[in-house]
N, C-alpha and C positions, 0 to 999 in steps of 0.2 A: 483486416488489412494492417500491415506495420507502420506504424506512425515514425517523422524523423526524430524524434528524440528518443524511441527504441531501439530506431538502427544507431543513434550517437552513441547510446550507452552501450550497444555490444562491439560500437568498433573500439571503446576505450576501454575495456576490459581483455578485449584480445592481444596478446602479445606473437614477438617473435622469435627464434631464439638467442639472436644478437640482443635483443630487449632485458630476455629474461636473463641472460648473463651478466646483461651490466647491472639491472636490479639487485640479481642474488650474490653478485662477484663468482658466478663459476663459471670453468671454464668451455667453450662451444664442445668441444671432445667428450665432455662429462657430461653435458646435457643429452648430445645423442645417444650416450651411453645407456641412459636412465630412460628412455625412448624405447631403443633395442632392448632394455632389461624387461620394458613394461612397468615402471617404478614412477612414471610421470606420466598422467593423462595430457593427452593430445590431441592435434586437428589436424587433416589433411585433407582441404576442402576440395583441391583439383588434382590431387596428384602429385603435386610439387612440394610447397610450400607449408614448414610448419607454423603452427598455433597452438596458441596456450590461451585458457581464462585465466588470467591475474587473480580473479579470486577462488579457483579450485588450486592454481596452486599453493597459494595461500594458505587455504583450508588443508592441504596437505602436509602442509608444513604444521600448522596447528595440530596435527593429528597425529604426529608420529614422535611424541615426547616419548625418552628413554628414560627409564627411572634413573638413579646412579648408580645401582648394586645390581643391575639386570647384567652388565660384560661380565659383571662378577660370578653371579650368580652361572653363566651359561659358562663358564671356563672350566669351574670347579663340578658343575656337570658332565662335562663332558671329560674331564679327569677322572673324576668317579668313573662313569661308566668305562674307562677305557681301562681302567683298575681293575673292574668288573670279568673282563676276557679273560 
């Protein structure tokens, strides 16, 4: 049985996505973009209504560090090979 201080802490990890745009500053157009991309894990418990866990996307965010020489690296790759033809 779910006790009420389980259901508290998963209603306060749940977001919306007016939520998580004022959180992150981005904007609602961008959010469902990243939705449609499949680039942000999400909820849709009835059909309607989206959700987010505040801390997957978080952890998401945490996860997706870009070195500083990686744009670098993938330009001049792709110069090369287009050299390559």
């Amino acid at each position: 049985m779910v006790s009420c201080s389980m259901l508290e802490e998963l209603k306060q990890d749940l977001i919306t996505v007016s939520d998580l745009s004022t959180i992150f500053d981005l904007k609602v157009g961008y959010i469902y973009k990243m939705i449609h991309q499949k680039k942000i894990i999400y909820y849709k418990p009835f059909g309607k209504k989206v959700y987010f866990r505040l801390s997957e996307v978080v952890e998401n965010l945490q996860n997706s560090k870009v070195d500083k020489d990686h744009s670098h690296q993938t330009i001049k790759d792709a110069a090369d090979a287009y050299m390559m033809k």
